[in-house]
C-alpha positions as a LaTeX table, in Angstrom:
\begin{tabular}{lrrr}
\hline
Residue & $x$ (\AA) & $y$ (\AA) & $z$ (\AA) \\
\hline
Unk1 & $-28.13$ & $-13.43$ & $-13.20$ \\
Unk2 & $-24.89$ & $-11.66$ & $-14.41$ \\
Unk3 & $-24.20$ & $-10.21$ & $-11.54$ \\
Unk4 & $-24.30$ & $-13.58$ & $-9.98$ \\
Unk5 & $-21.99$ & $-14.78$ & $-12.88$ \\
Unk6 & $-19.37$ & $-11.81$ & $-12.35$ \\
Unk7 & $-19.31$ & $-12.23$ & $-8.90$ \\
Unk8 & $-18.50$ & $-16.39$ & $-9.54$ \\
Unk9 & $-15.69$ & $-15.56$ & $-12.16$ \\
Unk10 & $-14.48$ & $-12.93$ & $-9.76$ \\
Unk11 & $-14.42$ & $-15.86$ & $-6.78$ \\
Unk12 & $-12.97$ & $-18.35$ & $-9.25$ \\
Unk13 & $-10.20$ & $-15.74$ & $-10.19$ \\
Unk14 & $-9.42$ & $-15.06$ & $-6.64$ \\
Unk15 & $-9.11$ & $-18.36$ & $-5.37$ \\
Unk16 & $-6.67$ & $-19.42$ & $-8.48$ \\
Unk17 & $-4.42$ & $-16.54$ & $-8.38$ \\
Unk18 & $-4.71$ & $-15.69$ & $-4.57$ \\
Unk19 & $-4.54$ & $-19.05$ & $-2.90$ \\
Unk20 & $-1.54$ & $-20.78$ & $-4.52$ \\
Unk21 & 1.56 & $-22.51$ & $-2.34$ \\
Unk22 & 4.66 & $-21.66$ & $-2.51$ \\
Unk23 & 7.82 & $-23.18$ & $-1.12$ \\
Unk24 & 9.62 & $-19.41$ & $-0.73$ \\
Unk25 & 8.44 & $-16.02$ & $-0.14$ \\
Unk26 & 5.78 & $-14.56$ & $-1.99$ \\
Unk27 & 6.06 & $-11.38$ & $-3.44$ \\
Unk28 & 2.82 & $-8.89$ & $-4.86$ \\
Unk29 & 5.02 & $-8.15$ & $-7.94$ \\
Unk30 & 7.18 & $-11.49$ & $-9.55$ \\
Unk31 & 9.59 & $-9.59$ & $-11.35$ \\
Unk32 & 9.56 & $-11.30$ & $-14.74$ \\
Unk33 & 12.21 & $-9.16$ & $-17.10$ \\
Unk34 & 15.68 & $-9.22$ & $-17.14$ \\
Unk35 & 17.45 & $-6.26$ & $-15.83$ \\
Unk36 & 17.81 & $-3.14$ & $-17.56$ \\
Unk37 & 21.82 & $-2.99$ & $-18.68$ \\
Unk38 & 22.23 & 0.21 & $-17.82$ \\
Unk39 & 21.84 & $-0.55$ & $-14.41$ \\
Unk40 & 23.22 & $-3.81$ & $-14.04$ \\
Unk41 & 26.68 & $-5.20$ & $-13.69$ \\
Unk42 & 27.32 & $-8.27$ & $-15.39$ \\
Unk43 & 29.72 & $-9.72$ & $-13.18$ \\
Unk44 & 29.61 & $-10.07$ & $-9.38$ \\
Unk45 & 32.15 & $-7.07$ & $-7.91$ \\
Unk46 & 34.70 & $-9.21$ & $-5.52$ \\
Unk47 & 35.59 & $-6.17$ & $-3.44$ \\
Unk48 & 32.03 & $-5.97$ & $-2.13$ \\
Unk49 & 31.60 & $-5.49$ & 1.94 \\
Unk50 & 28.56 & $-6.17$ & 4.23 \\
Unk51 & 26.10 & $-4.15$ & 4.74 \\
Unk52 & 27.36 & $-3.92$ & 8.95 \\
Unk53 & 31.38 & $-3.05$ & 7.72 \\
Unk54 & 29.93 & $-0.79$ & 4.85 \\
Unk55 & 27.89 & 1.06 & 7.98 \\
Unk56 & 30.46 & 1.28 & 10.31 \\
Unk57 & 33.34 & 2.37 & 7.70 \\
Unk58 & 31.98 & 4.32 & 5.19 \\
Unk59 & 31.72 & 8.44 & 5.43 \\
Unk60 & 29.65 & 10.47 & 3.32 \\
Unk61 & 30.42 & 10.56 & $-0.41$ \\
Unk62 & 32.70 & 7.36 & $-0.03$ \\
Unk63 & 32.68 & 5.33 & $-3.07$ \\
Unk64 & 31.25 & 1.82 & $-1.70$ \\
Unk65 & 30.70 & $-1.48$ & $-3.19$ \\
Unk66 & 28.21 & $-3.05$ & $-0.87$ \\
Unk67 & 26.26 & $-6.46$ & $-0.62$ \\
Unk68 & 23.16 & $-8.00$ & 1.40 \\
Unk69 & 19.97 & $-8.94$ & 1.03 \\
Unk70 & 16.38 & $-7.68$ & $-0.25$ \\
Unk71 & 14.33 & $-7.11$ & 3.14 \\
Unk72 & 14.94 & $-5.81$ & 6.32 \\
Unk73 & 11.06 & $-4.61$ & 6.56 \\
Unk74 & 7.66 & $-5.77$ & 5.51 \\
Unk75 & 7.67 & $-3.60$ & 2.55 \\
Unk76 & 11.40 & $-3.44$ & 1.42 \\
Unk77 & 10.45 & $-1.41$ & $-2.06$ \\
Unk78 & 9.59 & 2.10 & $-2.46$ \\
Unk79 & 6.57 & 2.14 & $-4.68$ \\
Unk80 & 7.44 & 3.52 & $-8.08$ \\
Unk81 & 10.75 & 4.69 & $-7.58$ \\
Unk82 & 14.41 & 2.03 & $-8.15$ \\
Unk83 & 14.90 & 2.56 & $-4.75$ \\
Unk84 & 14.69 & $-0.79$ & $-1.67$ \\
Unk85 & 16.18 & $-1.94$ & 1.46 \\
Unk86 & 18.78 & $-4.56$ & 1.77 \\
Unk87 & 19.97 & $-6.32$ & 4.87 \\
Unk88 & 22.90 & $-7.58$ & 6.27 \\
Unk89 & 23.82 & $-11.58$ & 5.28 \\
Unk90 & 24.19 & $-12.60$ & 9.07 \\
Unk91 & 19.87 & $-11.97$ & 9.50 \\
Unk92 & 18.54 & $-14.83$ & 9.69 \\
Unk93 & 15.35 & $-14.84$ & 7.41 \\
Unk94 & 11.97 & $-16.51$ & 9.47 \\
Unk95 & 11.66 & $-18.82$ & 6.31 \\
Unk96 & 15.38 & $-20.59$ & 6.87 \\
Unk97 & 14.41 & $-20.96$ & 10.20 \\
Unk98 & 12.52 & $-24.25$ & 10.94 \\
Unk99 & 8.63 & $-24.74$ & 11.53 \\
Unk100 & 8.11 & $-20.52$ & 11.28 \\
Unk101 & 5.60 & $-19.32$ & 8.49 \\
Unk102 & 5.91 & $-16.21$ & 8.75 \\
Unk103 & 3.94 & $-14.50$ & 5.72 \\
Unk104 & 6.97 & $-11.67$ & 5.29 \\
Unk105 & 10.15 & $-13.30$ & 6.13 \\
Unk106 & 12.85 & $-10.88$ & 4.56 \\
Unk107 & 11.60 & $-8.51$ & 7.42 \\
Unk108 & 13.96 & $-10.57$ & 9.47 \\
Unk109 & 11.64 & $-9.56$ & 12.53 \\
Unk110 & 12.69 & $-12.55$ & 14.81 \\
Unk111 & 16.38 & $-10.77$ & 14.50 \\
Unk112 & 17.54 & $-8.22$ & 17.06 \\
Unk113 & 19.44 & $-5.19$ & 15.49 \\
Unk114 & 18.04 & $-4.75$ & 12.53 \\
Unk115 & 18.20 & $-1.04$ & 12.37 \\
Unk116 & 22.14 & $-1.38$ & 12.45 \\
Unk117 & 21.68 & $-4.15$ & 9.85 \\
Unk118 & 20.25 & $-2.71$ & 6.51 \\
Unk119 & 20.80 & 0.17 & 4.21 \\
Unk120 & 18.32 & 2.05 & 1.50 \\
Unk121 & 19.82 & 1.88 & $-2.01$ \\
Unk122 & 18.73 & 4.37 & $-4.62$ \\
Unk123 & 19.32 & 3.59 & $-8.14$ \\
Unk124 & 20.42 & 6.91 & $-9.95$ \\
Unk125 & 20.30 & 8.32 & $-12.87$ \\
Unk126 & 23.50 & 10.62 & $-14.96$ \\
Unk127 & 21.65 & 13.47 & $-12.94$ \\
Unk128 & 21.66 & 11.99 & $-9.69$ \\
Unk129 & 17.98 & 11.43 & $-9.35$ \\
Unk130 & 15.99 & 8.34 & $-8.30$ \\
Unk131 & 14.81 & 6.30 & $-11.44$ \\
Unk132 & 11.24 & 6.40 & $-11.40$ \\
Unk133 & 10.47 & 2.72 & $-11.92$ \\
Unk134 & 9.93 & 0.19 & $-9.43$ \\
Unk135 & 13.17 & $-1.58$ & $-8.48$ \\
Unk136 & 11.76 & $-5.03$ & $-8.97$ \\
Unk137 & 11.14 & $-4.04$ & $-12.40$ \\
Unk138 & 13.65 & $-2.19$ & $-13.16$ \\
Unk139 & 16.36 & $-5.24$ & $-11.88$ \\
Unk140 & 14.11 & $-8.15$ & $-12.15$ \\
Unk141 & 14.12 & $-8.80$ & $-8.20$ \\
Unk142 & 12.20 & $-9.83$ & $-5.74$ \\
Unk143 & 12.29 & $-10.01$ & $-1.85$ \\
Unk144 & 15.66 & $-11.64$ & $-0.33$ \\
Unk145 & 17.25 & $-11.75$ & $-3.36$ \\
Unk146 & 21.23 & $-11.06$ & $-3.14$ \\
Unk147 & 22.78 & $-7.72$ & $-4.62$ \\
Unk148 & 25.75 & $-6.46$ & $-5.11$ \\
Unk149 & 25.70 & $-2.66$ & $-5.12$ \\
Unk150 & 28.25 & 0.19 & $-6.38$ \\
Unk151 & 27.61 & 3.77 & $-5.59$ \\
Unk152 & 28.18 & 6.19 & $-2.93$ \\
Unk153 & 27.63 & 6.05 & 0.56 \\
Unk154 & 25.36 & 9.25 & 2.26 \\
Unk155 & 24.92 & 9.47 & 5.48 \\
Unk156 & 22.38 & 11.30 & 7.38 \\
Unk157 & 22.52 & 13.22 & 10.73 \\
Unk158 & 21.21 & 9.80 & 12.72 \\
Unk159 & 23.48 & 8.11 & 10.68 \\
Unk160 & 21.60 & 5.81 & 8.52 \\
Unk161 & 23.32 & 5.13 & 5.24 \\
Unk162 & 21.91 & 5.52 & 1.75 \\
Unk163 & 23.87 & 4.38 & $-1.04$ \\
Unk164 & 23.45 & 6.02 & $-4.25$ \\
Unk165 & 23.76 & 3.67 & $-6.65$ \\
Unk166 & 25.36 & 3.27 & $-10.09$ \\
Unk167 & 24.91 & 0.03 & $-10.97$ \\
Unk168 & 23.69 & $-3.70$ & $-9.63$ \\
Unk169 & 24.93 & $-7.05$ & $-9.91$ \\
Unk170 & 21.73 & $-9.37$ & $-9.04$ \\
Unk171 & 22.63 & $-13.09$ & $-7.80$ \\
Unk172 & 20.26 & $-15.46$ & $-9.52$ \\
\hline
\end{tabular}
């Protein structure tokens, strides 16, 4: 008998919690705090580029102020670590585009070029290391979510860019 009761709670939790609707993208972790202030900017840089010019221009170790979107793969976030992928603002996300319901749309997987369309960003620390707390935590984000991002631009030998950054600006 209480097994039969933990395994109806269990059901009844499931369905409440698992089964909701939702008019935009659903995310595993709803971030839920605001940012932490020594990562965020409080106002929006207006030298910012996208994340295409900031891949084409930018050499490594160039200071870069960079903005796109949360996304550009199923999983943008990099468990336990301030560290995501953003895309480029000209992807069009499958959930602005009509009648698709696609489950994950900041992978942007009905766009072609993606690869030369998003950048990692790395929140850093004074030491240059990756903060180890999850990104949507740490900034109170969530999947296609605009940033803003200052830091500096690394390059590696395919070409990909990482930007190392200092601090955030998150558009709510």
């Amino acid at each position: 008998m209480r097994y039969l009761f933990l395994l109806s709670l269990i059901w009844t939790l499931a369905t409440v919690l698992g089964c909701g609707t939702s008019s935009g993208p659903v995310t595993a972790n709803a971030p839920s705090l605001p940012p932490d202030p020594r990562y965020a900017l409080a106002e929006e840089p207006a030298d910012a580029k996208s994340v295409i010019e900031v891949r084409k221009a930018a050499k490594d170790g160039d200071e870069v102020t960079i903005t796109g979107r949360i996304g550009g793969d199923v999983d943008p976030w990099v468990k336990g670590r301030a560290a995501f992928l953003i895309a480029d603002h000209s992807l069009v996300a499958c959930s602005e585009r009509e009648g698709d319901t696609c489950p994950t749309p900041w992978d942007f997987c009905c766009e072609s070029g993606i690869a030369e369309s998003k950048a990692t960003i790395k929140i850093v620390d004074e030491a240059g290391e990756t903060v180890p707390t999850d990104a949507r935590t740490l900034l109170n984000v969530k999947e296609l979510q605009t940033v803003v991002i200052r830091g500096q631009a690394k390059r590696d030998e395919a070409g990909n860019l990482t930007v190392l950054a200092k601090r955030v600006y998150v558009k709510r």
